[in-house]
Backbone bond lengths (Angstrom), bond angles and torsions (degrees), N, CA, C in turn:
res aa  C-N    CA-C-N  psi(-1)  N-CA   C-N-CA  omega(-1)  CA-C   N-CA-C  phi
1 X - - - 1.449 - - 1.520 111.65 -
2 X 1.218 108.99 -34.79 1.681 109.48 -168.81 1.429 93.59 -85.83
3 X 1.425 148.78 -57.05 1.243 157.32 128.17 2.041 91.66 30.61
4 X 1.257 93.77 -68.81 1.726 103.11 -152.55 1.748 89.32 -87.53
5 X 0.826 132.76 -27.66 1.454 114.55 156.27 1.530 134.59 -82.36
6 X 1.477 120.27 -18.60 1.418 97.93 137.45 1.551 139.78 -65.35
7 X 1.314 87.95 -24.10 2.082 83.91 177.19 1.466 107.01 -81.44
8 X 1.200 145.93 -55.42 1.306 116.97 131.25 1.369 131.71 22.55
9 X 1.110 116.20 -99.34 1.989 133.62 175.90 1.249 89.26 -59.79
10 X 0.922 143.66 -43.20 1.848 131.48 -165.15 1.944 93.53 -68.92
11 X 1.926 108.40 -61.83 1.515 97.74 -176.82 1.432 109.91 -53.13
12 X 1.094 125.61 -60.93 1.653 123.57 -177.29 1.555 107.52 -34.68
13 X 1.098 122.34 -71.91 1.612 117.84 -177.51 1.679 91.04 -48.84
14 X 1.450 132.11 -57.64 2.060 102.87 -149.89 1.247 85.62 -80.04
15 X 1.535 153.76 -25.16 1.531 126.05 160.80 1.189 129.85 -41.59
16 X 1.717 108.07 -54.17 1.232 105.94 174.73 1.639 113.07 -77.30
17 X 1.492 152.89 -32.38 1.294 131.84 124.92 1.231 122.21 3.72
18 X 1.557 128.76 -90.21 1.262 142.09 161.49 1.599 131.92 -9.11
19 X 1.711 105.32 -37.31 1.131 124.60 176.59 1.439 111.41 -102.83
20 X 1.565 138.67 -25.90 1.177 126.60 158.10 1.361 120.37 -76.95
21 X 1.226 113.48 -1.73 1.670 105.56 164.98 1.365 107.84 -89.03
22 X 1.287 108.57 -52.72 1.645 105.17 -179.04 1.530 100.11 -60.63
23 X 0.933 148.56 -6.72 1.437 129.38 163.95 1.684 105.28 -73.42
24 X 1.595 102.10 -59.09 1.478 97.24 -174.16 1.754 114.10 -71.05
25 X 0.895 137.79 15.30 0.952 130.10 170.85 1.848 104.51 -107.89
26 X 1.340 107.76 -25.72 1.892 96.62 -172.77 1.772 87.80 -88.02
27 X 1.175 139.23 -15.15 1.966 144.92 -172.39 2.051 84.35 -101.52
28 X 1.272 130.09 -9.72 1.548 84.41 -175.71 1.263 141.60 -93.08
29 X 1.281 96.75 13.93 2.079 114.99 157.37 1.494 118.64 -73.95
30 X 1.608 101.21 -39.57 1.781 102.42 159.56 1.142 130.95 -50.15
31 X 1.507 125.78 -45.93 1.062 114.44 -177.10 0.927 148.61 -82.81
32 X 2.030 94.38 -18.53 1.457 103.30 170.40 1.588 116.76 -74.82
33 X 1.298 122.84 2.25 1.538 135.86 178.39 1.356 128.14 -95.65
34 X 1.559 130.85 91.37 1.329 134.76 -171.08 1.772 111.35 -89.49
35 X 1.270 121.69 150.15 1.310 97.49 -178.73 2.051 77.96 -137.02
36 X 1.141 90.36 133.48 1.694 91.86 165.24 1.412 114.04 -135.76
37 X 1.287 106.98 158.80 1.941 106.65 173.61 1.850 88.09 -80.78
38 X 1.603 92.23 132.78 1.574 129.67 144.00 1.445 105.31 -27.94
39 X 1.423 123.79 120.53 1.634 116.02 153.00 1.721 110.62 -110.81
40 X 1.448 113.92 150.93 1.631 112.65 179.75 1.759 116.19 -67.30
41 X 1.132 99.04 122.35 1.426 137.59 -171.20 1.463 110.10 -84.05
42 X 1.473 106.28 160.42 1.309 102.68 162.60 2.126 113.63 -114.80
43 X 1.731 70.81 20.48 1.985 85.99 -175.91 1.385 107.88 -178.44
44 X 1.711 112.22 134.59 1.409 111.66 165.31 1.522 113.06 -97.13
45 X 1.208 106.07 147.09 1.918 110.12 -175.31 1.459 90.66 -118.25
46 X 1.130 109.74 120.54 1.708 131.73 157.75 1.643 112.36 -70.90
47 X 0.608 129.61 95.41 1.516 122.53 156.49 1.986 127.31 -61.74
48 X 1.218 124.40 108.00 1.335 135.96 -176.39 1.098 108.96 -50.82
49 X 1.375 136.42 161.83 1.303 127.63 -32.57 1.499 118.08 -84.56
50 X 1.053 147.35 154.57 1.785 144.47 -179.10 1.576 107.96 150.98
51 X 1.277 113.12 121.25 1.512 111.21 168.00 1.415 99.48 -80.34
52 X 1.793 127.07 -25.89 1.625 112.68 160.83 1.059 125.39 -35.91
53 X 1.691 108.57 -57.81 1.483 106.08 171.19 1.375 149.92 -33.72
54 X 1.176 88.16 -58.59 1.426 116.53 165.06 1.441 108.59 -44.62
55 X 1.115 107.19 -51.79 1.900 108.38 -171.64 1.624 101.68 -75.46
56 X 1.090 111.80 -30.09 1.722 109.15 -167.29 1.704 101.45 -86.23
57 X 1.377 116.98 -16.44 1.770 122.18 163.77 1.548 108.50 -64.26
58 X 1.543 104.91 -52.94 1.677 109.39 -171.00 1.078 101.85 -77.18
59 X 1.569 142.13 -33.73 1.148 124.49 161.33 1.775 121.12 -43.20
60 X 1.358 101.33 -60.07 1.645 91.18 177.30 1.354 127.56 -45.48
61 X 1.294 90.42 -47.18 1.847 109.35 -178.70 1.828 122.28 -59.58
62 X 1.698 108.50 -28.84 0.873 107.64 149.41 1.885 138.67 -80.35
63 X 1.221 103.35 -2.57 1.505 109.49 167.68 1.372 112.25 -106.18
64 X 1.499 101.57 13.18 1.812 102.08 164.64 1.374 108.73 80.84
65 X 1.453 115.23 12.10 1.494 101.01 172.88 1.971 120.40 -55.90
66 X 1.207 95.10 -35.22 1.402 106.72 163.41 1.631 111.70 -177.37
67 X 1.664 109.41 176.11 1.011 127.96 -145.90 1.511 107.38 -94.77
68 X 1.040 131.13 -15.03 1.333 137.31 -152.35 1.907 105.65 -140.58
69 X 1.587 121.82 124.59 1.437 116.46 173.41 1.505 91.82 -95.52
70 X 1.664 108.65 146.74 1.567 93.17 148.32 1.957 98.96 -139.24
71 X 1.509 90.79 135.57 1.563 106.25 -174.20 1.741 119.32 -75.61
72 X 0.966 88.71 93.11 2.084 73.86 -172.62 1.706 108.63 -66.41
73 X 1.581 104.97 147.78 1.402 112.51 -170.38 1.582 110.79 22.36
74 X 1.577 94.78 61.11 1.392 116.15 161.45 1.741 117.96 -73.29
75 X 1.062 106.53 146.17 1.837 121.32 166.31 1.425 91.61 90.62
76 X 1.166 131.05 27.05 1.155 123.02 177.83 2.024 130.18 -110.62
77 X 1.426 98.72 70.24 1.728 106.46 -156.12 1.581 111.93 105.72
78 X 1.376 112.17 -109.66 1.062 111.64 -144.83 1.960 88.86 -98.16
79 X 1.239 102.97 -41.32 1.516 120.85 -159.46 1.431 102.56 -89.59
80 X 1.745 91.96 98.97 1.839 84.64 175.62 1.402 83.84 -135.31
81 X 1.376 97.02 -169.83 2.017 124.33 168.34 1.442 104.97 -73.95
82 X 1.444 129.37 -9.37 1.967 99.59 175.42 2.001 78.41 -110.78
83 X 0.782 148.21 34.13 1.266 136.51 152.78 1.759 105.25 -96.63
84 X 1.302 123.64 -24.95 1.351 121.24 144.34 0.946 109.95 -67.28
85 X 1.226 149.59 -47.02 1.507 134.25 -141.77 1.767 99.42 -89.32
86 X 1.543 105.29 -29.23 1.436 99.14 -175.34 1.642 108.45 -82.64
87 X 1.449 122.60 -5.94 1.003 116.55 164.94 1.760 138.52 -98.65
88 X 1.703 86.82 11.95 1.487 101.76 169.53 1.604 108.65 136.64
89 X 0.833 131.46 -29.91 1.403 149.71 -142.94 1.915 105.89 -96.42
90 X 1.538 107.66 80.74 1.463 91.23 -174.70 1.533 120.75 -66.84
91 X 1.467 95.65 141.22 1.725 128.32 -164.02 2.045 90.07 -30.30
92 X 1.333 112.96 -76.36 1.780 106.85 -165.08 1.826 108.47 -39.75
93 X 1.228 113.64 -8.75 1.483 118.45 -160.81 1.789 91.61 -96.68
94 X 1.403 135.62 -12.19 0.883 136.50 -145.01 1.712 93.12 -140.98
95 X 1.656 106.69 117.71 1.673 119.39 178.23 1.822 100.40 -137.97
96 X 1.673 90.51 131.61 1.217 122.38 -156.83 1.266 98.93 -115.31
97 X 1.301 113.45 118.40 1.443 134.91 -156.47 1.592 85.62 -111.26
98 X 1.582 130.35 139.87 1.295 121.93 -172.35 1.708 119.79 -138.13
99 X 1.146 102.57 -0.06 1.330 125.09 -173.48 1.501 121.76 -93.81
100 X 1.453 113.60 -31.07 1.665 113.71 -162.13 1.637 92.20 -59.39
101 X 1.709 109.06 169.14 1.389 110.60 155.84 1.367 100.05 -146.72
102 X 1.346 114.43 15.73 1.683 103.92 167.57 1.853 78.43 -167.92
103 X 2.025 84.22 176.28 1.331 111.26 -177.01 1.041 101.55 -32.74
104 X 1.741 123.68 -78.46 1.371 149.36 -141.03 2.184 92.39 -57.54
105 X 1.567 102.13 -72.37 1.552 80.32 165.94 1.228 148.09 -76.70
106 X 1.784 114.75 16.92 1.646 117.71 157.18 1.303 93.30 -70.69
107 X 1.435 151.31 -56.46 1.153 149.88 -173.73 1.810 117.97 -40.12
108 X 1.470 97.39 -70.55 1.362 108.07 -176.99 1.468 104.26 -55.96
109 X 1.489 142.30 -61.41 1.311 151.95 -165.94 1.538 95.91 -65.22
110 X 1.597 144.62 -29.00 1.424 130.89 -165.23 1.345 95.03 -100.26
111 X 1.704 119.62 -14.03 1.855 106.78 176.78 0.999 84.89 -77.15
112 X 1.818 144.45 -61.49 1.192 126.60 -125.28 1.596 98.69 -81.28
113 X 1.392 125.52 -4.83 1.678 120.42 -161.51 1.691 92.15 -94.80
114 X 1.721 113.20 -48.89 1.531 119.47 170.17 1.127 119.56 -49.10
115 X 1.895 118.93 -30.75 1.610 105.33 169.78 1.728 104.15 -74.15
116 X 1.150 112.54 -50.22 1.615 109.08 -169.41 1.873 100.51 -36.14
117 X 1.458 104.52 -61.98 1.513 100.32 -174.62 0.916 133.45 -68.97
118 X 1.335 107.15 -8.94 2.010 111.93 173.38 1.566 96.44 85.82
119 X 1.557 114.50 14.67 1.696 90.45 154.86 1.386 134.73 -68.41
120 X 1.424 123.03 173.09 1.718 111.36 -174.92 2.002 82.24 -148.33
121 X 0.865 138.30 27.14 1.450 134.29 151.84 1.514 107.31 166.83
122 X 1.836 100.36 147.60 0.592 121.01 157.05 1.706 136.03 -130.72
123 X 1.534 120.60 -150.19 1.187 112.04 -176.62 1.610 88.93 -137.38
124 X 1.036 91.30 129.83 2.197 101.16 168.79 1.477 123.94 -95.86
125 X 1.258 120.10 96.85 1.791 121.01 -168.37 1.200 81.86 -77.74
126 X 1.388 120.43 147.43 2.144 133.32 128.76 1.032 82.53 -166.28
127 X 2.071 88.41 173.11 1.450 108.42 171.41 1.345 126.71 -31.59
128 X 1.661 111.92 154.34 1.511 111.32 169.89 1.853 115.78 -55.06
129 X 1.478 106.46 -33.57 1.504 134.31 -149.69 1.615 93.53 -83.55
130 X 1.073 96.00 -34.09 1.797 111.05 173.24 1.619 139.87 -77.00
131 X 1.250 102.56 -20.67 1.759 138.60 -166.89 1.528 99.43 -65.47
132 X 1.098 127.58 -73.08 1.546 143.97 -175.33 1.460 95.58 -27.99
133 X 1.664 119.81 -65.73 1.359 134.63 -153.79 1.791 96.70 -92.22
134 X 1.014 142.17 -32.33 0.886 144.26 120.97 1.426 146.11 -2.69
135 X 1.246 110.54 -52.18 1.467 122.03 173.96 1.356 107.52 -95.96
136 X 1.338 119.61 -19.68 1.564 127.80 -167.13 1.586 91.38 -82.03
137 X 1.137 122.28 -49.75 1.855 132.99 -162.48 1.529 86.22 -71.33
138 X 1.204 120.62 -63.66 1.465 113.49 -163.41 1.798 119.22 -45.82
139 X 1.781 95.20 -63.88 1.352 113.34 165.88 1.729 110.02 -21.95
140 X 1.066 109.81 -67.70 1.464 119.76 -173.29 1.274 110.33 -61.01
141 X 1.257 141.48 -49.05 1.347 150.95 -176.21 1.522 107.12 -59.93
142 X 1.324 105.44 -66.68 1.477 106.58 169.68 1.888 135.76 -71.38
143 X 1.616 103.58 19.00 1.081 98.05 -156.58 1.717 98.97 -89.97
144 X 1.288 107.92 151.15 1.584 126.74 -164.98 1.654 111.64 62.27
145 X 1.365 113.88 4.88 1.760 108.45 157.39 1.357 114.85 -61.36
146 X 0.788 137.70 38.84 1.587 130.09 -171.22 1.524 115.19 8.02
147 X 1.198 105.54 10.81 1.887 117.38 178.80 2.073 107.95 -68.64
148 X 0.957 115.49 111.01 1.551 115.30 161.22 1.340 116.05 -29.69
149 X 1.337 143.95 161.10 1.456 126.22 119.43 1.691 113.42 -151.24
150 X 1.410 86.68 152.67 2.207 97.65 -179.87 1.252 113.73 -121.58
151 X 0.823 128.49 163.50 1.215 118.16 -160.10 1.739 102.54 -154.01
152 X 1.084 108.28 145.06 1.979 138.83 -161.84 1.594 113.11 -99.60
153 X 0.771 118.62 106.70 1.740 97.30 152.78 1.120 116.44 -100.24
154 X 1.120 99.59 172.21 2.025 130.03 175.74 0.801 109.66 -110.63
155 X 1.299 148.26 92.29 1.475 147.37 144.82 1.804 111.37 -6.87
156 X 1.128 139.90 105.40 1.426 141.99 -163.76 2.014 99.50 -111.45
157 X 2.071 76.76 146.12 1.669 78.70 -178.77 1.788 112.57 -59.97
158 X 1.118 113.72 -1.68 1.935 112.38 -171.99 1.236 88.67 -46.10
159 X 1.615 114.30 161.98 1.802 128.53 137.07 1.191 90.58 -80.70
160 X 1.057 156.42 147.09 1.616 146.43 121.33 1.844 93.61 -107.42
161 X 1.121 137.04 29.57 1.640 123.32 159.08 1.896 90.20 -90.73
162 X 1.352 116.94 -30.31 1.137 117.79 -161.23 1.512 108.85 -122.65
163 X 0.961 132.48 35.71 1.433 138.34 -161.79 1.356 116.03 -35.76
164 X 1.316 112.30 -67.39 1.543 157.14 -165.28 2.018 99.14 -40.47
165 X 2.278 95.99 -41.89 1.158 108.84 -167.68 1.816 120.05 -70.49
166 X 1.809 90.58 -20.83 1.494 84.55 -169.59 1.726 98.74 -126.43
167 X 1.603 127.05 141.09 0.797 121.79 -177.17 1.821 131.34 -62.67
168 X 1.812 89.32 -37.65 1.396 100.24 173.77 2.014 114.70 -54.18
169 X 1.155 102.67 -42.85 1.389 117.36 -162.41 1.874 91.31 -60.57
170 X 1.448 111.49 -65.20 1.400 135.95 171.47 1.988 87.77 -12.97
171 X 1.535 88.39 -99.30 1.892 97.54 -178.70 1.536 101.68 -15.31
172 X 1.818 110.93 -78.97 1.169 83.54 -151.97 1.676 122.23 -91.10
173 X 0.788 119.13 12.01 1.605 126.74 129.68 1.822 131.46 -3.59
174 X 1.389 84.76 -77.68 1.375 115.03 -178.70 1.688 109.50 -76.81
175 X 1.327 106.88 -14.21 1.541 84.24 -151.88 2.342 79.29 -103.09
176 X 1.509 85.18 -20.01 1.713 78.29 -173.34 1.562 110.10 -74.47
177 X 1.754 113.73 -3.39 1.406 112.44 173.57 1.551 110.88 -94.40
178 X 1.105 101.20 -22.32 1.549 99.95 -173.09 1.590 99.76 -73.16
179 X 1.623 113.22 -55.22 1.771 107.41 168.18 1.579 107.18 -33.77
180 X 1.691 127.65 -84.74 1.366 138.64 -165.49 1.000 97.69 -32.61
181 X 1.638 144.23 -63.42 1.354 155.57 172.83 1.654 110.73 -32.80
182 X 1.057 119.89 -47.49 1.376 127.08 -163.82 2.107 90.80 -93.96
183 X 0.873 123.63 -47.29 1.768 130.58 -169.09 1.908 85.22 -56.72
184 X 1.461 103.51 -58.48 2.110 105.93 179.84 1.184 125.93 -41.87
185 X 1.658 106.76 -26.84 1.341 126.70 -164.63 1.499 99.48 -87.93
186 X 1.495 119.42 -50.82 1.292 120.29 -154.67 1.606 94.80 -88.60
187 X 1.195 125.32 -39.84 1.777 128.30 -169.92 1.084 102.87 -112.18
C-alpha cells in the first residue's frame, strides 16, 4: 500500500515538473524581454552593436528625451557616431565611448563617462532579448550612484513567441541565458 502511494506522489510531482518546464520553456523568450516607458534623461546610452539601436537612441533624442547620445564601443563596424550624425543627430551631441567589450563594461565605462560629465540619469537602448541581462548588470554597476536610469527596448529580429521554430532565435536564446545565468552567478 505505501509502495503505491509513493508512485503516486512521485507521478504527481514529474507531472507537475513536466508542466513547469513546459511552461518555462513555451514563456522563455518572454522573460528575457522587458519593455518599459523611457523617462527624460540627462543622456541616452546606446548599447553596441545594432544599427536598430542606433535608430531607437535618435528616435528618443529626437523627442527630447535628452540632449546628449553616447555610443558604447562606438566606431566599431557598422555602429559609429556619423551613423548618428547621418541620421540627424549633430556630431557634438554624440559621445563615443570606445572601450567596452561586453555588457558588464558598457556599464562600467558609461558610469565612469556620466561621472566625468556630471550626469545623474540616463536612458539604456538594446535589444528587447537583451534588457533582462541588461538592467540586472546596470542596476548593479550603478548601485548607490545616486544616478537615475530608464531603460528602452528594441524590438529584435528573434521569434522568441516561437523560439523552438527558428534555429537562429533557438542559439540566441540559449546563449542570452547561459550569459544571465553566469552575470547571477558572479553578482
Amino acid at each position: 500500500m505505501k509502495t503505491r502511494k509513493k508512485r503516486r506522489l512521485l507521478t504527481g510531482f514529474s507531472i507537475l515538473g513536466a508542466g513547469l518546464l513546459a511552461a518555462f520553456l513555451l514563456n522563455a523568450g518572454h522573460f528575457l524581454t522587458l519593455h518599459e516607458q523611457p523617462e527624460q534623461a540627462d543622456v541616452i546610452v546606446v548599447l553596441s552593436p545594432g544599427t536598430e539601436r542606433i535608430e531607437a537612441g535618435v528616435r528618443l533624442w529626437k523627442e527630447n528625451y535628452a540632449d546628449q547620445i553616447i555610443l558604447t564601443r562606438a566606431n566599431t563596424g557598422t555602429f559609429t557616431v556619423q551613423e548618428a550624425v547621418a541620421l540627424g543627430v549633430p556630431e557634438e551631441n554624440v559621445i563615443a565611448e570606445e572601450q567596452a567589450h561586453s555588457t558588464y563594461t558598457n556599464a562600467t565605462y558609461t558610469k565612469e563617462l556620466m561621472e566625468q560629465r556630471g550626469d545623474r540619469s540616463a536612458i539604456i537602448v538594446t535589444n528587447d532579448y537583451h534588457m533582462r541581462r541588461t538592467k540586472f548588470i546596470f542596476e548593479k554597476v550603478f548601485q548607490g550612484s545616486g544616478m537615475t536610469l530608464s531603460y528602452s527596448s528594441v524590438p529584435s529580429r528573434y521569434e522568441f513567441t516561437a523560439w523552438w521554430d527558428d534555429e537562429e532565435s533557438k542559439r540566441m536564446l540559449w546563449k542570452e541565458y547561459a550569459k544571465l545565468a553566469g552575470y547571477y552567478a558572479l553578482y
